[in-house]
LORO-950474 format. One record per residue (C-alpha): x, y, z; residue in one letter. Coordinates in steps of 0.25 Angstrom, whole numbers, plus 5000, padded with zeros to 4 digits. Example, Ala and Ser with C-alpha at 12.3 -4.5 7.8 and 13.67 -1.06 7.14 Angstrom:
2
504949825031A 505549965029S 
END
This chain:
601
500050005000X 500650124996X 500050275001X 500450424999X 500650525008X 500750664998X 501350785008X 502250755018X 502050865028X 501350855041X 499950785036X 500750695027X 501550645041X 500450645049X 499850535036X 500950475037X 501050465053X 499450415052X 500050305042X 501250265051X 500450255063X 499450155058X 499150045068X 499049955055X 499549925043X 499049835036X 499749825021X 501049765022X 501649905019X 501150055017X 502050135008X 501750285012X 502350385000X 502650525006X 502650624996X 503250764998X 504250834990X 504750905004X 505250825017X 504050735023X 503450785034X 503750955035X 502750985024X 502851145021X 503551155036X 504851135026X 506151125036X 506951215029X 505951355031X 506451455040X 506451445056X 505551575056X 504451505050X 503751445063X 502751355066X 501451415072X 501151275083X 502151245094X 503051135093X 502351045102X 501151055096X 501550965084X 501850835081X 501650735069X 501550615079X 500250565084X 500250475096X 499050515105X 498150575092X 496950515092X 496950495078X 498250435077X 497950295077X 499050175077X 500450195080X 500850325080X 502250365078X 502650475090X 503650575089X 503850715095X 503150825093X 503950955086X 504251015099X 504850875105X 505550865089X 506151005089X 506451005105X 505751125108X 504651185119X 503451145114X 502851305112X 503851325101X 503451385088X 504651305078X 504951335064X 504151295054X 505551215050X 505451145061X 504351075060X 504751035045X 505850945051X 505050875062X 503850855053X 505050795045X 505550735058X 504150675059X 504050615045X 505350535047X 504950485061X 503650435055X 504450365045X 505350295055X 504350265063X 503250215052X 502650085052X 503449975045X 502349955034X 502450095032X 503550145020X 503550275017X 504050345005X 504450485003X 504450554991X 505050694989X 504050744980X 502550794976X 501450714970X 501150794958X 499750694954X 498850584961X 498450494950X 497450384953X 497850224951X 496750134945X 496850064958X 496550174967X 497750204971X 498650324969X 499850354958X 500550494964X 501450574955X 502450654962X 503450754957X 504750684956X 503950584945X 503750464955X 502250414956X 501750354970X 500750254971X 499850254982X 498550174987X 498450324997X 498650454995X 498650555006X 498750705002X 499350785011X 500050895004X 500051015012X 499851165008X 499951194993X 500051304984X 498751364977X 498851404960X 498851564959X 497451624961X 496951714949X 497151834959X 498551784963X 499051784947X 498451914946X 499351974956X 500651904951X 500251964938X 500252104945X 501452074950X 502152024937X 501652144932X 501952264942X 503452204946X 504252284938X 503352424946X 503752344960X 504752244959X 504252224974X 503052164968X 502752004973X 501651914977X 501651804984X 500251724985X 500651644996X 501751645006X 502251505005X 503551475002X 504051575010X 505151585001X 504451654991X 504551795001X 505851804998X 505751874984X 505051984992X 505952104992X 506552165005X 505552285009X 504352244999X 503052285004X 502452145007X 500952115009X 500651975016X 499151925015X 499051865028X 499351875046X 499351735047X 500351635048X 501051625033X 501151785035X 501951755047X 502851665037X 502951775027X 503051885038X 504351805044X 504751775030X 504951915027X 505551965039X 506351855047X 506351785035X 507251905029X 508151915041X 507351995051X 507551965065X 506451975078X 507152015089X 506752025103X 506152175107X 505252235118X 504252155127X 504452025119X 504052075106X 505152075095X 505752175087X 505952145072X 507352175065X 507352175049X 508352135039X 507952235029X 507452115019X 506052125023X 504852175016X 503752265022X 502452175025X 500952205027X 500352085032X 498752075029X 497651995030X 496151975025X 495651955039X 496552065045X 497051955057X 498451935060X 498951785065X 498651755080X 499951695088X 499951565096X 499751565109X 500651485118X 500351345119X 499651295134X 499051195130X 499051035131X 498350955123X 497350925134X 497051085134X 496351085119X 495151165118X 493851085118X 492751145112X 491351185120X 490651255109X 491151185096X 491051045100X 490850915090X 489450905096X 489151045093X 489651045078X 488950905077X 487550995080X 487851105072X 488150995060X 486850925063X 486051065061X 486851115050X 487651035042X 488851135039X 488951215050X 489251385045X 490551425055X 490251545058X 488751515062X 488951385068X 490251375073X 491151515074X 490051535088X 490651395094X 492151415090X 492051565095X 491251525109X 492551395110X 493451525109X 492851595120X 492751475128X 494251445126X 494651595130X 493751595142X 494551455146X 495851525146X 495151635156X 494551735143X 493651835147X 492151805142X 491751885129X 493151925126X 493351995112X 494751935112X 494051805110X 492851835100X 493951915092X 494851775088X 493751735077X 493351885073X 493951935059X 494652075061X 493852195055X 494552305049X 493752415058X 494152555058X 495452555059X 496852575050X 497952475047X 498952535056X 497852505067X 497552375065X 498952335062X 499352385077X 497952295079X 498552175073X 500052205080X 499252215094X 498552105092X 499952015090X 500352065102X 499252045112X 499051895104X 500451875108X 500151895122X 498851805121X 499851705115X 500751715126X 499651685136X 499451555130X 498251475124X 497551445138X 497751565145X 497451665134X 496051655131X 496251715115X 497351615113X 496551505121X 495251535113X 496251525098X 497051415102X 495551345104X 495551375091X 496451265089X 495851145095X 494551195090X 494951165075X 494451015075X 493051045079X 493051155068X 493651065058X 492550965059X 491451085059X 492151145044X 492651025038X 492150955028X 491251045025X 490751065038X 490251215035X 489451275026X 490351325013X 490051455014X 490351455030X 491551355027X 492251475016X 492051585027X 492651485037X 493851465028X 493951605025X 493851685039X 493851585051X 494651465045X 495751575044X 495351645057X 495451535065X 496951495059X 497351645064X 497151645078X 497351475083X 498551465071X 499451565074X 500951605075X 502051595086X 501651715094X 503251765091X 502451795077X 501551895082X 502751965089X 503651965076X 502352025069X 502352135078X 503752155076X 503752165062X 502452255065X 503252335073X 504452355065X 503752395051X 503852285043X 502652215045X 501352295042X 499652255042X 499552265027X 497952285028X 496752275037X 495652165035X 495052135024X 496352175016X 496252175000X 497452164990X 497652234978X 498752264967X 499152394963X 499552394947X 500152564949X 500952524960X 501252374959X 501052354974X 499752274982X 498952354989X 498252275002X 497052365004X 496552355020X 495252365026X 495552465035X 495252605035X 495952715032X 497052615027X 498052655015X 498352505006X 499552425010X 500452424996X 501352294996X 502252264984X 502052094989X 501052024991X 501151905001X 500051795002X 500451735017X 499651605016X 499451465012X 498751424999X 497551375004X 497351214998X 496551254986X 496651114976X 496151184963X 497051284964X 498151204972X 499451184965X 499951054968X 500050974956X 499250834965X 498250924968X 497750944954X 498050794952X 497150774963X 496050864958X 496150844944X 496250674945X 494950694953X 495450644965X 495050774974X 494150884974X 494351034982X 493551024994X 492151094992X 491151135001X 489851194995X 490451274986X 491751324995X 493051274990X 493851295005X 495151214998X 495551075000X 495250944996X 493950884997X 494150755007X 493350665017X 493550645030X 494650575029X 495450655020X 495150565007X 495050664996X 493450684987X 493650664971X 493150764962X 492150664961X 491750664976X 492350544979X 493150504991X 494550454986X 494850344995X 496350354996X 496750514995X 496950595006X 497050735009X 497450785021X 497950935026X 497851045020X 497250985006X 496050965015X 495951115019X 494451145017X 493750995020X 494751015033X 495051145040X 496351175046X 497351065041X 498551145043X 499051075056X 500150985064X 499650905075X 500050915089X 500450825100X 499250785110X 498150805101X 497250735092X 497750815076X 496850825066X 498150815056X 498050655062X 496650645060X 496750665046X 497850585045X 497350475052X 495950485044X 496750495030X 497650365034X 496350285038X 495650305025X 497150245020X 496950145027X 495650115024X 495950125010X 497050025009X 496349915017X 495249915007X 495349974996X 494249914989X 493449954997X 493750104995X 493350144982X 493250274979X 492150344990X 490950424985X 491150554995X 490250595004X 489250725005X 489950825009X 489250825020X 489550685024X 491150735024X 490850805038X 491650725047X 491250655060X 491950715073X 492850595076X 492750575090X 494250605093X 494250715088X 493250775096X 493650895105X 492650865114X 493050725116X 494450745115X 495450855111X 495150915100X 496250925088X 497251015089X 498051035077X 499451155075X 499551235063X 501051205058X 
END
């Protein structure tokens, strides 16, 4: 029996691990083909990035090896976690490089350690094309010219890069054109790679389209990255000294919010928020009386009254607007941009005292980090097609977002280099909320138009998009995933009309044909799932059931299932899409047991 395992970055291990820790075997041997043209196990966490790149999760809340999840089954393989790995207190906030070598460090433990049956084979490269066999089974193609067969497939790819946009070739045709007025002149869609900031000159006016957490990479990119140095000042804050390579930056955002910092970690597994308002039973009800459920009707009143609850746990005052402000979008008001940039620079500074307090005794960072271990119970209210379309788009576009920004933050030593750079001049708020872009053909410059009175336009001579392509598969640009749409074997994600991104896929991962079919042995798991699956961008911690395992666990049972009777698996008619509403495992429900908590990398 032979299977394939396509993207060796954490959800490819954690596959990989699910498949090692097996308690049963029963071919007389497995041969599992790893395909990744990079080293197996970092992913896009490559170990050669720069050490100012930081992860935003502690050290010891990751680790790939499961012993104690309830959904790891079998024999697990143990191991440390990164802090034990890396040696370090467990609050530390490593490079991103870092965690490239132990997820690396992981995948060669899981090798040695793997079952005796198991033989895995690595190939240093990309499937390019998925081409079915007349028995069912699979031929994969991969860049270097070698052809895997496999009787399995699991896809787990990772981020991707979307084609250009009709609007994005517009703007690289202004560009084109108006050079030779402002040599300056650049845009960048996207961030990523980062080495792509580098053809922006030293003192260019630079716009970033984003306060989250790629902004942060472009923000260190561009000053640390060019040889600036923080240095200690006044009061604990730091005091930033340039190298004269940097360019002038105006950060900016649609919704106007700048990134939350992390709280210091207080917790133990055992101190996981359990949920009073938005319980499986109450969902279960709402279900039952509505079908798909709207969020902000049926569910935003729940998971703001679990908020208050949490605050008023850590010894928050009843009522308090700090609380009902976390899930409310900033308004313009009547203000200028100089005033709510020193809005946005307060804000930081009193966050970071919040942070410092901790996520039990500050009830702000208590009610966010609540956030986190409320994201199981939400995931089973919105996936798979669990709301309304039209609800579903608005929850994608504000709250989904929303929700990232104040439980997914940076270290708080972020908030204090912002400031920093605030304070010396070379770091600006390029525009208020609701901030639109334009192009200036007599000047050659952008112009970033705020929502704020009495407020001149920024003019910028670069354009930053700071931010991952969402996983769009018509317009992705990986060379499988045309394969896959155009051999039939996939279809985007659909509910009702709104096209949220991702694969369409059943409870267990298996991917639905264009026909509406459920291929019996393709999987998809991660981020090509993002819009069935809500919030795949996670590493799993140690002492609590992950969600990353779940779907790992779930995806090698329907492999299992598979090879032990494949006759008896042809090709599946899908279910309604109704019927693709999952049930609440019973592990997995928070008021039974903890509730999944997942880390951002």
């Amino acid at each position: 029996m032979s299977v394939a395992i396509v993207g060796g970055g954490p959800r490819g291990l954690s596959v990989l691990e699910r498949i090692c820790g097996l308690a049963r075997i029963p071919w007389d041997g497995l041969s599992v083909h790893l395909i990744d043209p990079h080293q197996p196990g970092a992913g896009t966490h490559y170990p050669d990035q720069p050490n100012y790149l930081l992860m935003n999760t502690v050290a010891g809340q990751v680790t790939m090896f499961r012993t104690g999840d309830a959904a790891a089954a079998g024999q697990s393989i143990s191991g440390p976690s990164l802090a034990d790995w890396a040696g370090v207190p467990e609050d530390t906030y490593l490079p991103r490089a870092v965690l490239g070598r132990y997820l690396g460090h992981c995948y060669r433990r899981l090798r040695r350690h793997a079952p005796d049956k198991v033989r895995i084979h690595e190939h240093r490269a990309s499937a390019e094309t998925l081409r079915a066999l007349r028995d069912g089974s699979w031929a994969l193609h991969l860049s270097d010219g070698a052809i895997v067969a496999a009787d399995f497939v699991f896809l787990t790819t990772g981020h991707g890069t979307n084609h250009p946009t009709g609007a994005d070739h517009q703007v690289q045709q202004f560009v084109a054109d108006h050079r030779h007025v402002n040599p300056r002149l650049r845009y960048l869609r996207n961030c990523y790679p980062l080495q792509k900031l580098e053809t922006i000159e030293p003192g260019a006016r630079v716009a970033v389209r984003g306060m989250g957490l790629s902004a942060i990479d472009t923000v260190a990119s561009l000053t640390v990255g060019r040889g600036g140095r923080f240095l200690p000042g006044a009061d604990g804050d730091l005091v930033y000294r340039p190298s004269g390579e940097e360019p002038q930056l105006h950060v900016y955002s649609r919704s106007g919010r700048i990134f939350s910092p992390r709280a210091v970690n207080q917790k133990t597994p055992a101190d996981v928020y359990r949920p009073a308002f938005l319980t499986p039973e109450e969902l279960r009800t709402l279900q039952l009386r509505h079908g798909q459920l709207d969020f902000e009707e049926h569910l935003l009143p729940l998971l703001q009254a679990e908020l208050r609850r949490a605050a008023e746990m850590a010894g928050g005052i009843p009522g308090s607007d700090e609380i009902e402000s976390i899930l409310r979008r900033p308004e313009p008001g009547r203000r200028t941009l100089g005033e709510y940039q020193a809005e946005l620079v307060e804000f930081l500074r009193t966050d970071e005292r919040r942070a410092a307090e901790g996520n039990l005794r500050n009830p702000v960072k208590a009610a966010t980090d609540a956030l986190r271990d409320l994201r199981d119970v939400l995931r089973w209210a919105v996936e798979h097609r669990g709301l309304t379309a039209e609800s579903h788009q608005r929850f994608c576009q504000v709250y989904a977002p929303m929700l990232n920004a104040v439980a997914a933050g940076p270290p708080p030593s972020r908030s204090r280099e912002w400031r920093a750079l605030f304070d010396r001049g070379l770091l600006h708020l390029g525009a208020g909320p609701g901030a639109a872009v334009r192009t200036d053909p007599d000047t050659a410059e952008f112009v970033i138009e705020s929502g704020l009175q009495s407020t001149p336009a920024t003019r910028c001579d670069v354009l930053v998009g700071a931010g991952v392509d969402p996983f769009l598969p018509e317009q992705d640009s990986s060379p499988l995933v045309r394969s896959l749409l155009a051999g039939g074997h996939a279809r985007p994600f659909v509910n009702d009309g709104f096209r949220p991104g991702g694969l369409d896929i059943d409870t267990a991962g298996r991917l639905i044909s264009a026909g509406g079919e459920v291929v019996p042995n393709l999987c998809a798991l991660g981020h090509l799932t993002e819009g069935a699956h809500y919030f795949t961008n996670m590493l799993p911690a140690p002492g609590v059931d992950s969600r990353i395992t779940a779907d790992a666990a779930a995806a090698v049972q329907a492999m299992t299932d598979h090879l032990l009777a494949p006759q008896q698996h042809p090709t599946a008619t899908a279910m309604a899409p109704s019927s693709l509403k999952p049930s609440l495992k019973p592990s997995l429900q928070p008021s039974l047991k903890s509730s999944l908590k997942e880390q951002s990398a």
